[in-house]
PDB file of N, CA, C and O in Angstrom:
ATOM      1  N   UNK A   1     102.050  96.063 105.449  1.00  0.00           N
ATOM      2  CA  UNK A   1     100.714  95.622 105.779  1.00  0.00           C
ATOM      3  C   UNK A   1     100.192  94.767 104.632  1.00  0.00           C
ATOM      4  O   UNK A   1     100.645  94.735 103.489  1.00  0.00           O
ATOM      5  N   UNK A   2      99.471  94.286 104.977  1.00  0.00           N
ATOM      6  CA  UNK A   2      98.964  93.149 103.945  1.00  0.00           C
ATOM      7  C   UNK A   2      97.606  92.992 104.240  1.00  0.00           C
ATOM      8  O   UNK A   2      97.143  92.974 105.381  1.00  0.00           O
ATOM      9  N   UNK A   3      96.796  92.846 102.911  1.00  0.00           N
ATOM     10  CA  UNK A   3      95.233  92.753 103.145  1.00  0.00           C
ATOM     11  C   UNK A   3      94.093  91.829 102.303  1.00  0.00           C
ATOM     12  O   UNK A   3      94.025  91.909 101.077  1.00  0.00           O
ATOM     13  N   UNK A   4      93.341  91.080 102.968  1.00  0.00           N
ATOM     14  CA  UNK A   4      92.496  90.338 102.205  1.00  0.00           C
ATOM     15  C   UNK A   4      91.421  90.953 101.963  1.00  0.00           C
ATOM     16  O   UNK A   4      90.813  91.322 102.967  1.00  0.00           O
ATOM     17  N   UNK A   5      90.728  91.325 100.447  1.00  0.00           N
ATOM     18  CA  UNK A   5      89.703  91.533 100.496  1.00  0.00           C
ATOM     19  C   UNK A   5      88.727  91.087  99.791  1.00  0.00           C
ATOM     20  O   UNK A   5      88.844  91.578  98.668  1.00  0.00           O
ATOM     21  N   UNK A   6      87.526  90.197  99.868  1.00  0.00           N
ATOM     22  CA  UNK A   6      86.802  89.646  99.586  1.00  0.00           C
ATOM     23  C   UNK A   6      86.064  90.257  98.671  1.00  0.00           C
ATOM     24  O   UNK A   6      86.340  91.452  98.780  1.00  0.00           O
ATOM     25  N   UNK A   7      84.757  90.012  97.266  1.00  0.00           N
ATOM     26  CA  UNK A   7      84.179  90.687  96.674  1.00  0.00           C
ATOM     27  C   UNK A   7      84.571  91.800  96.042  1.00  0.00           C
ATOM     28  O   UNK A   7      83.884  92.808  95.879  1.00  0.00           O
ATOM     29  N   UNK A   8      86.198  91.539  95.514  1.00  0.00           N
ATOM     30  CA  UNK A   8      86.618  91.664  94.853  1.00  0.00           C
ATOM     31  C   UNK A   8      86.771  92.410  93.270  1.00  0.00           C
ATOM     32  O   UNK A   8      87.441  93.326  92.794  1.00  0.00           O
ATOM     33  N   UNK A   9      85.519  91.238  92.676  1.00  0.00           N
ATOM     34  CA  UNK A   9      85.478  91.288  91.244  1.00  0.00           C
ATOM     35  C   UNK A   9      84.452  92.325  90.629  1.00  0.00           C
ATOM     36  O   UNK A   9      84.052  92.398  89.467  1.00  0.00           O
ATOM     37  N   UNK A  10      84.009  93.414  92.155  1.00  0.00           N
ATOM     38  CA  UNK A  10      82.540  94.635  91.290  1.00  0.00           C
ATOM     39  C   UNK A  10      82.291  94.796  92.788  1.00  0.00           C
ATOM     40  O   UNK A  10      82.291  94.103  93.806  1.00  0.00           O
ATOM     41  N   UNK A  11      82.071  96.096  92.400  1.00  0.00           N
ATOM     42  CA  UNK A  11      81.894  96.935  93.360  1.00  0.00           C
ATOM     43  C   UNK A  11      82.745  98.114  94.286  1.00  0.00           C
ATOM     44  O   UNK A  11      83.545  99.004  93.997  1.00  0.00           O
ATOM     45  N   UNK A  12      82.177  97.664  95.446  1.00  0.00           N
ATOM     46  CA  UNK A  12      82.991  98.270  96.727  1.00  0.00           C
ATOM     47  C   UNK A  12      84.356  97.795  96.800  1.00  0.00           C
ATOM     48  O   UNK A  12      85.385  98.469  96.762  1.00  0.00           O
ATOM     49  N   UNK A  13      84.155  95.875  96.968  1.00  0.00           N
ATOM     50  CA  UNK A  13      85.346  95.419  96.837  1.00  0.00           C
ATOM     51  C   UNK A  13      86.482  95.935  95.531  1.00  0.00           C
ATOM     52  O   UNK A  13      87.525  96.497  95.865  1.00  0.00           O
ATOM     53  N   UNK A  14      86.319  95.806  94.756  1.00  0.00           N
ATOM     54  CA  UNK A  14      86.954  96.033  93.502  1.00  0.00           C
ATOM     55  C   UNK A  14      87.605  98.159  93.498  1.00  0.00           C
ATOM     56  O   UNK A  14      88.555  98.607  92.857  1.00  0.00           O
ATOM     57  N   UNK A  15      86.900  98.745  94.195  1.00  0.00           N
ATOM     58  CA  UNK A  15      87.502 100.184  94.340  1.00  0.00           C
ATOM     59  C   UNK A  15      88.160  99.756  95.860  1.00  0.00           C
ATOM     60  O   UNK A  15      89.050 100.542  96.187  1.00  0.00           O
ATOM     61  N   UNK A  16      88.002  99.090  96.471  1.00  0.00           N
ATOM     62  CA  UNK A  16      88.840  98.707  97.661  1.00  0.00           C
ATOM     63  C   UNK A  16      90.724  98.780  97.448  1.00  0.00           C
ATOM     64  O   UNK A  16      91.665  99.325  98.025  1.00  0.00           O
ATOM     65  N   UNK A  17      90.491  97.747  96.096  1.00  0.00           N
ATOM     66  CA  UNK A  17      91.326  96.708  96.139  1.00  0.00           C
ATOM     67  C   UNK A  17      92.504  97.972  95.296  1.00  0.00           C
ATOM     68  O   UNK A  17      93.698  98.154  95.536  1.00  0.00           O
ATOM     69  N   UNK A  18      91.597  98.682  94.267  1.00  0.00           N
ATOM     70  CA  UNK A  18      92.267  99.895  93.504  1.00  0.00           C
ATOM     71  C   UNK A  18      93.129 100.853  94.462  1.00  0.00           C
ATOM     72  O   UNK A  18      94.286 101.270  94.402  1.00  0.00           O
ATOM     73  N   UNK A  19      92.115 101.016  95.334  1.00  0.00           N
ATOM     74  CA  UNK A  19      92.977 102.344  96.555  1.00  0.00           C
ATOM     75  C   UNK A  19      94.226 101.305  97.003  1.00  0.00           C
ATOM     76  O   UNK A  19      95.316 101.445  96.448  1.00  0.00           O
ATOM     77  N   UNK A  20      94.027 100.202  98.079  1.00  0.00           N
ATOM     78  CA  UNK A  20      94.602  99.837  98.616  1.00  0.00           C
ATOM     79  C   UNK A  20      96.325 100.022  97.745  1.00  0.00           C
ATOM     80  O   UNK A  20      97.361 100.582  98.103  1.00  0.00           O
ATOM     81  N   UNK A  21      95.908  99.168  96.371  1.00  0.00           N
ATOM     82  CA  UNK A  21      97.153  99.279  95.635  1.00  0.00           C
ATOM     83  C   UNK A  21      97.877  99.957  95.312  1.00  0.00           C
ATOM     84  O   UNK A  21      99.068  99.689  95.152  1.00  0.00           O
ATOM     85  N   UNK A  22      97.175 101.370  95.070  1.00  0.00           N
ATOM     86  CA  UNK A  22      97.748 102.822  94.874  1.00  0.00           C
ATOM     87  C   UNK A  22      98.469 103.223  96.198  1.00  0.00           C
ATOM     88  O   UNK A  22      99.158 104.242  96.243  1.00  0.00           O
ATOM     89  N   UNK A  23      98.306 102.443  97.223  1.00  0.00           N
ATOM     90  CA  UNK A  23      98.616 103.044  98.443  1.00  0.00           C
ATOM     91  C   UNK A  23      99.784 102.499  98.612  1.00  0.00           C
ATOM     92  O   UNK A  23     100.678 103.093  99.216  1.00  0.00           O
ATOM     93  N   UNK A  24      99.974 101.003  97.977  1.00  0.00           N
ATOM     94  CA  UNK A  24     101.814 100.496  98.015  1.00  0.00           C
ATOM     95  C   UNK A  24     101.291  99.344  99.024  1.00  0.00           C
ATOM     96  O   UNK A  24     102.213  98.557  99.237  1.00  0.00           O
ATOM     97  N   UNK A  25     100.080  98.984  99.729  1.00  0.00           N
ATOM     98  CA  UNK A  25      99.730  97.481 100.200  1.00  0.00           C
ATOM     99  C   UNK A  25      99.509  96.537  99.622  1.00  0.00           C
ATOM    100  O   UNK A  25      98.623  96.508  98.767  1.00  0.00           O
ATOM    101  N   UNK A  26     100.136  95.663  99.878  1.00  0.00           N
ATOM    102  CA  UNK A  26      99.940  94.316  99.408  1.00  0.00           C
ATOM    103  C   UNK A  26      98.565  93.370  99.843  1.00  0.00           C
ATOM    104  O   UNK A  26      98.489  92.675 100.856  1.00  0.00           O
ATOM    105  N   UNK A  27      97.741  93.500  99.030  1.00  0.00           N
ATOM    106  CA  UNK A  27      96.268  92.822  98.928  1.00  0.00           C
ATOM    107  C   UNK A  27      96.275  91.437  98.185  1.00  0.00           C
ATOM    108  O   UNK A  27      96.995  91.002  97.287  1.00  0.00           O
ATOM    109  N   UNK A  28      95.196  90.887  98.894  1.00  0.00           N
ATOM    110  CA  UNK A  28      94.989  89.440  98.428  1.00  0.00           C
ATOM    111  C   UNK A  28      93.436  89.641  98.209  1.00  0.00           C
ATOM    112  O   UNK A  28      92.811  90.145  99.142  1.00  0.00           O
ATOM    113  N   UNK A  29      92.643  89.229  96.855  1.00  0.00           N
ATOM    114  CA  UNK A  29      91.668  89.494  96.461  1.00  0.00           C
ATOM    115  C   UNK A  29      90.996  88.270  96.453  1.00  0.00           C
ATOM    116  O   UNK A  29      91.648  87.283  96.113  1.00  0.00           O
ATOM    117  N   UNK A  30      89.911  88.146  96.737  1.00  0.00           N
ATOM    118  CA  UNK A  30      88.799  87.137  96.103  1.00  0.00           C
ATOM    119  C   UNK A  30      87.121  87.873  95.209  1.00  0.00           C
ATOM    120  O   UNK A  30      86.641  89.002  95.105  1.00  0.00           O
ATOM    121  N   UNK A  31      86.755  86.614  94.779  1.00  0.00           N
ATOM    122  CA  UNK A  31      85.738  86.935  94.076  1.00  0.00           C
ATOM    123  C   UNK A  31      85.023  85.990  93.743  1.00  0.00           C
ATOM    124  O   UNK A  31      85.638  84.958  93.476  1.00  0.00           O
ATOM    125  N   UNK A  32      83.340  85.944  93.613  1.00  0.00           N
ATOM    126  CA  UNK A  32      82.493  84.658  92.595  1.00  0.00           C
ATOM    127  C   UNK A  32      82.759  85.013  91.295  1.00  0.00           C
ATOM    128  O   UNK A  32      82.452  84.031  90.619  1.00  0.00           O
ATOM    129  N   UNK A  33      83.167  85.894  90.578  1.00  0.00           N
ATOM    130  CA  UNK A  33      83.027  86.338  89.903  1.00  0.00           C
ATOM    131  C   UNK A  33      83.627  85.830  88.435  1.00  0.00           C
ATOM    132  O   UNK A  33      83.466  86.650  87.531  1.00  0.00           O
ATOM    133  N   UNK A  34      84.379  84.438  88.031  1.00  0.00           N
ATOM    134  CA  UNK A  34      85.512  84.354  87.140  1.00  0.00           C
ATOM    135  C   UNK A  34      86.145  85.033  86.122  1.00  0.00           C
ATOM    136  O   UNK A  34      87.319  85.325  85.892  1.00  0.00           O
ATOM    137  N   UNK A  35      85.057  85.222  85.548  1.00  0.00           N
ATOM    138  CA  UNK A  35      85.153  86.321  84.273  1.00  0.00           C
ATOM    139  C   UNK A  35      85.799  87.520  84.532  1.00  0.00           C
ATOM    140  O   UNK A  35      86.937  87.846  84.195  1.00  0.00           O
ATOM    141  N   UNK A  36      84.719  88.345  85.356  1.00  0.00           N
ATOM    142  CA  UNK A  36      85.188  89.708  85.986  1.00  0.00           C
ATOM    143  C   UNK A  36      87.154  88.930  86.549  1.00  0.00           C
ATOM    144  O   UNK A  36      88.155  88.623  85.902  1.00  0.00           O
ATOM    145  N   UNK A  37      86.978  88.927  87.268  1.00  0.00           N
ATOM    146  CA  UNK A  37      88.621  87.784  87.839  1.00  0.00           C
ATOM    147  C   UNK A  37      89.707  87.893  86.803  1.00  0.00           C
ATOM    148  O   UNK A  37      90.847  88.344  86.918  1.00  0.00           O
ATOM    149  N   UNK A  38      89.126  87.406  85.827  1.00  0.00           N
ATOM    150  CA  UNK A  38      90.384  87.203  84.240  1.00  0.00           C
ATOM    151  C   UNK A  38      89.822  88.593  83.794  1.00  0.00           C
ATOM    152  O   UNK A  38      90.756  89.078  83.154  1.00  0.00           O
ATOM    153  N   UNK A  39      89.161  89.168  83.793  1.00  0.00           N
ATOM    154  CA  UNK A  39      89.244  90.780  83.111  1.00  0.00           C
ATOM    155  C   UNK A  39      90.478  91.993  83.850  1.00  0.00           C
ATOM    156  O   UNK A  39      91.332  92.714  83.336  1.00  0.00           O
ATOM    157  N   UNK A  40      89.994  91.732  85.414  1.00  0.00           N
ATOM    158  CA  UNK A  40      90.583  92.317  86.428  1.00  0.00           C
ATOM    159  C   UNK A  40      92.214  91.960  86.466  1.00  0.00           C
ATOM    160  O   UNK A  40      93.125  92.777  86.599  1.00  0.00           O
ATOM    161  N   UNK A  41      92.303  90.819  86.345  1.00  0.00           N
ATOM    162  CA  UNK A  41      94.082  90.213  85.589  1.00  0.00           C
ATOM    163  C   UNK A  41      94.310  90.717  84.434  1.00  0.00           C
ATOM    164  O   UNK A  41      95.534  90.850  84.408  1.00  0.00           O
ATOM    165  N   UNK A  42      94.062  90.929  83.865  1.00  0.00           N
ATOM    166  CA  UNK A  42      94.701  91.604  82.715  1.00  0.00           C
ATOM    167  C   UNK A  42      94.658  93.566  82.668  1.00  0.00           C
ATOM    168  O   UNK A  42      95.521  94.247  82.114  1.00  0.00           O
ATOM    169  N   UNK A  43      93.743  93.974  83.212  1.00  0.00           N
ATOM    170  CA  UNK A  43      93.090  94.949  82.783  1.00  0.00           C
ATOM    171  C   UNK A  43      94.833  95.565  84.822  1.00  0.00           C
ATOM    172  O   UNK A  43      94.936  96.763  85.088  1.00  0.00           O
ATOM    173  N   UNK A  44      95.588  94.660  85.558  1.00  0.00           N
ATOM    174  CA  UNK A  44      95.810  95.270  86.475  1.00  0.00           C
ATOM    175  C   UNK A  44      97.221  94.088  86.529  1.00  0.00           C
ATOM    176  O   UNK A  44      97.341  93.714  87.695  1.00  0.00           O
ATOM    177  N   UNK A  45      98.017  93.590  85.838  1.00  0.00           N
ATOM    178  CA  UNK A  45      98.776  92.266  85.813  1.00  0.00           C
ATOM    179  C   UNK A  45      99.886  92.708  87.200  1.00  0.00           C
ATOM    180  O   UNK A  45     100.285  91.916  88.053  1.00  0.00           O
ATOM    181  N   UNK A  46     100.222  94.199  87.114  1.00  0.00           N
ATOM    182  CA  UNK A  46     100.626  94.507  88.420  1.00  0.00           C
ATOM    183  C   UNK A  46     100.422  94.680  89.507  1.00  0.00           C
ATOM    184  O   UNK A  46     101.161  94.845  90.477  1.00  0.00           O
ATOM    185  N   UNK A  47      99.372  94.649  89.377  1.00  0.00           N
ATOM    186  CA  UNK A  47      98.417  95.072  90.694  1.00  0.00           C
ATOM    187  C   UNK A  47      97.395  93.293  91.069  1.00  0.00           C
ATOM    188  O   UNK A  47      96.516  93.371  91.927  1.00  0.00           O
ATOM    189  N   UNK A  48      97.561  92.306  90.582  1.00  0.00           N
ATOM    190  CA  UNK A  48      96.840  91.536  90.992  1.00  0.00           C
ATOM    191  C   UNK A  48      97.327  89.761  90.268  1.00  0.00           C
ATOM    192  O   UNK A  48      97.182  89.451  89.086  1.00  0.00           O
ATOM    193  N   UNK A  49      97.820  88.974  91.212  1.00  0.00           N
ATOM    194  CA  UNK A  49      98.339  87.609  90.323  1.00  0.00           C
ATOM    195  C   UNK A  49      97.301  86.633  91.374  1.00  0.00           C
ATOM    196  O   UNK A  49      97.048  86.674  92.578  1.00  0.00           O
ATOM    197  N   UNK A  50      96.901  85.830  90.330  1.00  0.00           N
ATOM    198  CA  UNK A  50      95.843  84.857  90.475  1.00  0.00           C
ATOM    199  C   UNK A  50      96.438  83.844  91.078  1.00  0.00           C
ATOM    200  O   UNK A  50      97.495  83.342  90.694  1.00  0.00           O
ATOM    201  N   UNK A  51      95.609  83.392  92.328  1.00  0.00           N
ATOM    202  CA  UNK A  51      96.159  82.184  93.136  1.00  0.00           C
ATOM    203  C   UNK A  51      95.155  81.214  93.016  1.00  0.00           C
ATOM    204  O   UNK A  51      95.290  80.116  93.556  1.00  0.00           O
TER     205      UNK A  51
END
């Protein structure tokens, strides 16, 4: 399964994106967020590659 989830970079989105990954799905993230974005890349380099 594979999943897009928007709002991403704080919040709801961002514990979304945590479960999903723990779960072994492959997620595609967005965000306004840039900063948060390059924190979230580093702080998850397995769990999240920037497109």
């Amino acid at each position: 399964m594979k999943v897009l989830v928007t709002g991403a970079t704080s919040g709801l989105g961002r514990n979304a994106v945590e479960f999903l990954c723990q779960k072994g799905i492959s997620v595609r993230a967005t965000g306004r967020n840039e900063a948060m974005g390059k924190l979230l890349e580093k702080w998850a380099q397995s769990l999240f590659r920037r497109i």
